[in-house]
C-alpha positions as CSV (number, residue, x, y, z in Angstrom):
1,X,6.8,-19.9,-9.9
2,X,4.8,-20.7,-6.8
3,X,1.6,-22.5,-6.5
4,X,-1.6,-20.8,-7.4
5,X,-4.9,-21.8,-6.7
6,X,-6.4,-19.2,-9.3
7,X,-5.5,-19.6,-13.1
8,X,-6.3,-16.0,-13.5
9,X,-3.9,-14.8,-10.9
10,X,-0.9,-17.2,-12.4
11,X,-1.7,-15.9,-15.7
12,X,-1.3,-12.4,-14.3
13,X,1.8,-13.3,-12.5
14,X,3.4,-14.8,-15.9
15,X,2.5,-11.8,-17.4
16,X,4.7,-9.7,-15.7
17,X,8.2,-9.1,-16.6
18,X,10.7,-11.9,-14.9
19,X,12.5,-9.1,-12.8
20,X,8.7,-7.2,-11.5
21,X,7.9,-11.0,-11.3
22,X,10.5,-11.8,-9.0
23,X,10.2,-9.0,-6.7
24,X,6.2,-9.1,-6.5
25,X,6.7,-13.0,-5.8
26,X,8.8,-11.7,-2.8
27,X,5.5,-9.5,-1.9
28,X,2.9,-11.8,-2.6
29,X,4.9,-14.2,0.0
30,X,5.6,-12.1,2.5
31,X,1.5,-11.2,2.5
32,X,0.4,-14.7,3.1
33,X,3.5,-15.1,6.1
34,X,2.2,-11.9,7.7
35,X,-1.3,-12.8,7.4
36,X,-0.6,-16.2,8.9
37,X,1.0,-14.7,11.9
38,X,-2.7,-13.0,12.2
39,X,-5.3,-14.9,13.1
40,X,-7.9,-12.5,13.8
41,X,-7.5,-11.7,9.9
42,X,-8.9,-15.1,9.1
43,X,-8.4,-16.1,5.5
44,X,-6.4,-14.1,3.3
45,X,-7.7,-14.7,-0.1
46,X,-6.2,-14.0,-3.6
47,X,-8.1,-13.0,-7.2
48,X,-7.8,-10.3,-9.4
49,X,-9.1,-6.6,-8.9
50,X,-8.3,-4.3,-11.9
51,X,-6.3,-7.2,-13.6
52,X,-4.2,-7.2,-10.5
53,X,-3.2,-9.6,-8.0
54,X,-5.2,-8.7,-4.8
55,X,-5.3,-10.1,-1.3
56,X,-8.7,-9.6,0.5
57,X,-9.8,-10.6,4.0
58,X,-13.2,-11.8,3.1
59,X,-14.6,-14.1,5.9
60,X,-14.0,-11.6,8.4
61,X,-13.8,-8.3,6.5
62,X,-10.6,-7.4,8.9
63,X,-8.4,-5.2,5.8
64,X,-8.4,-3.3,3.2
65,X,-7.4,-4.8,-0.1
66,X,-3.7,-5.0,-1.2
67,X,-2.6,-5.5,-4.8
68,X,0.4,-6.1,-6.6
69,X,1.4,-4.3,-10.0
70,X,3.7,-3.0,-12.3
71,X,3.5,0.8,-12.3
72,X,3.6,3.1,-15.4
73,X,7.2,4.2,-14.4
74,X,8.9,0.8,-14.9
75,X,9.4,-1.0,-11.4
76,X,6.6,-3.0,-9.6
77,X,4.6,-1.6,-6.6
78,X,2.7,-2.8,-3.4
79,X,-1.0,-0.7,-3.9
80,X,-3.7,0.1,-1.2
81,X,-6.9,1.5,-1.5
82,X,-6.2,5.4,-1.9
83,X,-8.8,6.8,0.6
84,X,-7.1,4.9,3.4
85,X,-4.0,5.6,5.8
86,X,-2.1,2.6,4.8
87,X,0.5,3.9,2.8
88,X,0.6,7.6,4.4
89,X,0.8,6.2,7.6
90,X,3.7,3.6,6.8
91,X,5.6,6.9,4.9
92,X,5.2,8.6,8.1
93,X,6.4,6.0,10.2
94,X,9.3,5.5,7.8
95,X,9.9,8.7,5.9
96,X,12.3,8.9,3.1
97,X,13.1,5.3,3.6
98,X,10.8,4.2,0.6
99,X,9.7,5.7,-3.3
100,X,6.0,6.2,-2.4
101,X,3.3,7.0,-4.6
102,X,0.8,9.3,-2.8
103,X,-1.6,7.7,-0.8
104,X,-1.7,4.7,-3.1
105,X,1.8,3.0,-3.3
106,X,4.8,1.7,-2.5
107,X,7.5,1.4,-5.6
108,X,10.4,-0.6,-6.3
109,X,13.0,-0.8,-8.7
110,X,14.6,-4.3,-7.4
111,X,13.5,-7.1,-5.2
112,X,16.2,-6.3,-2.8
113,X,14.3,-3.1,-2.0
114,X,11.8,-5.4,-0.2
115,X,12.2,-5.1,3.6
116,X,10.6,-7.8,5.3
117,X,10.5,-6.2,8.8
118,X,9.5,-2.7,7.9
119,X,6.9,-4.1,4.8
120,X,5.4,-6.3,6.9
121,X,4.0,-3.9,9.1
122,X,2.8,-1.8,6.0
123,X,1.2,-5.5,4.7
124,X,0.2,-5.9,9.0
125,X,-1.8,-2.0,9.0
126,X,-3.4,-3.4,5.8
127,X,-4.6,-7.0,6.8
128,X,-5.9,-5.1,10.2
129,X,-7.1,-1.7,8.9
130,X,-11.0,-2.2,9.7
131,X,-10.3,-4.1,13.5
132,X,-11.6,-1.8,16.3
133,X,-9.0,-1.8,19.2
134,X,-11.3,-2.9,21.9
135,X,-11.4,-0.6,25.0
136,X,-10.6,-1.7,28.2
137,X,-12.5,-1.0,31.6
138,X,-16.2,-0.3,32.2
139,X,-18.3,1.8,30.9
């Protein structure tokens, strides 16, 4: 298992079952390479929210939060808050292409499900999701 600066959070990650465990590893990395390509994200932090692993922008309040979990139908999943266009945005953009749950998730069966090019813009809307494109000329 990979480093963890949180007990909590490793304890939730040896909770899970080793195949969920192996494929929401392969999330939880590709979060904290995405969010290091974005520096106007700042610090991508990592604690629990609802006994799931969650990744916050708190120092600069950029995203919305993303948590990893092991869905009631077997699998594990990539969650964002419900009330956003995260996930029914990255369906649109993508459609059929992924098992999504509603406005909430993105499931998987299998690591190898994991895209890194086309999750990482799902994980790059997320990390961004309250930045204001700034609009050019005068006003």
């Amino acid at each position: 298992m990979p480093d963890f600066s949180d007990a909590a959070v490793k304890a939730a990650f040896g909770a899970f079952a080793p195949e969920a465990r192996r494929g929401l590893i392969g999330l939880r990395q590709l979060i904290f390479e995405t969010a290091a390509d974005l520096p106007e994200v700042g610090t991508v932090e990592e604690t629990l929210r609802w006994g799931q692993p969650a990744y916050l922008t708190p120092v600069r309040k950029s995203g919305s939060t993303l948590r990893l979990g092991v869905p009631k139908s077997g699998g594990f999943a990539l969650y964002a808050h419900c009330q956003t266009t995260i996930i029914s945005a990255f369906a649109a953009a993508f459609p059929g292409q992924d098992r999504i749950e509603g406005n909430r998730a993105v499931l998987f069966e299998d690591a190898s499900q994991i895209d890194p090019d086309r999750h990482t813009l799902l994980i790059r809307h997320a990390l961004t999701y309250h930045l204001r494109p700034v609009s050019g000329g005068s006003a």
